[in-house]
N, C-alpha and C positions, 0 to 999 in steps of 0.2 A: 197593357192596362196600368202597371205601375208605374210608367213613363206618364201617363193621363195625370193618377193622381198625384204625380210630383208638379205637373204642368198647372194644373189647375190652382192649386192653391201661390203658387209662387207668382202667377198672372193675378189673382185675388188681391194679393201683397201688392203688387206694382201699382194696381189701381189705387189702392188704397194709400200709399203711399206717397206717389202725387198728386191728389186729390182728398183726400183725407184729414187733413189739416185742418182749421181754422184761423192760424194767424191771430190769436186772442181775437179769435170774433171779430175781427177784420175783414171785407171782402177785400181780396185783390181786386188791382186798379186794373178797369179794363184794359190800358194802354200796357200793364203789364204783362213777361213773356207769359208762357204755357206753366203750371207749375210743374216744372220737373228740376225741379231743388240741385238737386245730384248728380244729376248728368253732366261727366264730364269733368266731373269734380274728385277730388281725393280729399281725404280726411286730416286736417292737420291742423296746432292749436293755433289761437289766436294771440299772435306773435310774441310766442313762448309759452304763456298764458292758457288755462286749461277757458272753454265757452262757460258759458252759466245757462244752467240747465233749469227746465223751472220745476217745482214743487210736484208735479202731475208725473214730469217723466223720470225723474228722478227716485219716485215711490213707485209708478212700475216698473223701473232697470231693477229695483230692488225687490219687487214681489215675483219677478221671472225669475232672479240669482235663487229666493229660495224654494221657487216650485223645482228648480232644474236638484237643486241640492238637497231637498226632503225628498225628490219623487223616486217611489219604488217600482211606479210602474215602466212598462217595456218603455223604446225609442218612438215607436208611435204616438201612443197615447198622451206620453208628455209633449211631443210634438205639438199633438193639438191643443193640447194647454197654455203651453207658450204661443203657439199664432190666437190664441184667443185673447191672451194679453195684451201681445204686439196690437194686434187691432186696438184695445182698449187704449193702450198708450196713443196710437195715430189719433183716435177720437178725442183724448181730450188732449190734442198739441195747443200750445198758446206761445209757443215759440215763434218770434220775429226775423228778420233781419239775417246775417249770416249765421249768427247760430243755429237758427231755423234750417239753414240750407245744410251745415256741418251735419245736424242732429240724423238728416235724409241721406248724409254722406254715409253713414255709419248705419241707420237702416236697412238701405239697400243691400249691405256687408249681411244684416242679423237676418234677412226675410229667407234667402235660400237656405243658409244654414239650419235655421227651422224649417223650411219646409223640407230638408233632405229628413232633417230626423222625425219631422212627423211620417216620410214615407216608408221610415225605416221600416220592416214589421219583422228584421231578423237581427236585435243588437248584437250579436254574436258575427255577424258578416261583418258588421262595420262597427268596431268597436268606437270611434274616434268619433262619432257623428255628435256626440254630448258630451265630449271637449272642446269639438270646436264650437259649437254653441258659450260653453261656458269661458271658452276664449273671446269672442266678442261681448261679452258682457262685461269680461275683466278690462276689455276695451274700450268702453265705456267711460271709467273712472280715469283713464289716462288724456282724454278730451273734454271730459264737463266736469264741473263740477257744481 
């Protein structure tokens, strides 16, 4: 059963993630591929150069940094805090172009990681599960800015 709910939410994530988007309210062009941004891809700056993040995700990398850093509650609960975020960030992307796709590179990094800690329901087993959440976020600032 805790296999389910780690599965379920981290599949939730993947949808949402290539699909999810709006491209500042842009369709993709039919001719264009499938949206899967990230596949296949690794995260790296734009040629030295940190990407430009825009205004929307940029103030949610910053309201997850302080739910993860105020939050008292267990590894679950903030879990599902943060993928509530996560989603709110997907929803209002208005990222283009390759930053767009970096931004998905670094996503797909941050959606297991929360979803492991939202499955946590023993922080004491897995103490690490909200460092390395808090590791990807620190990750974050080393690629956008």
């Amino acid at each position: 059963m805790k296999l389910f709910q780690a599965v379920v939410p981290t599949m939730l994530a993947a949808v949402l993630l290539t699909a999810g988007c709006t491209d500042a309210g842009n369709a993709h062009s039919e001719n264009a591929p499938a949206h899967d941004h990230a596949e296949g891809m690794s995260l790296r700056l734009n040629q030295g150069a940190k990407w430009q993040a825009d205004d929307h995700t940029r103030a949610a990398v910053k309201a997850m940094r302080s739910e993860l850093a105020d939050s008292t509650s267990g590894n679950e609960a903030l879990g599902k805090k943060l993928q509530t975020q996560q989603e709110e960030l997907i929803r209002g992307c208005t990222m283009t172009g390759t930053e767009h796709d970096q931004l998905h590179v670094w996503l797909n990094l941050l959606a297991p990681a929360i979803d492991r800690l939202a499955a946590d329901t023993d922080a004491a087993r897995s103490p690490d599960a909200r460092k390395e959440v808090a590791h990807l976020l620190d990750e974050f600032d080393k690629y956008f800015q």
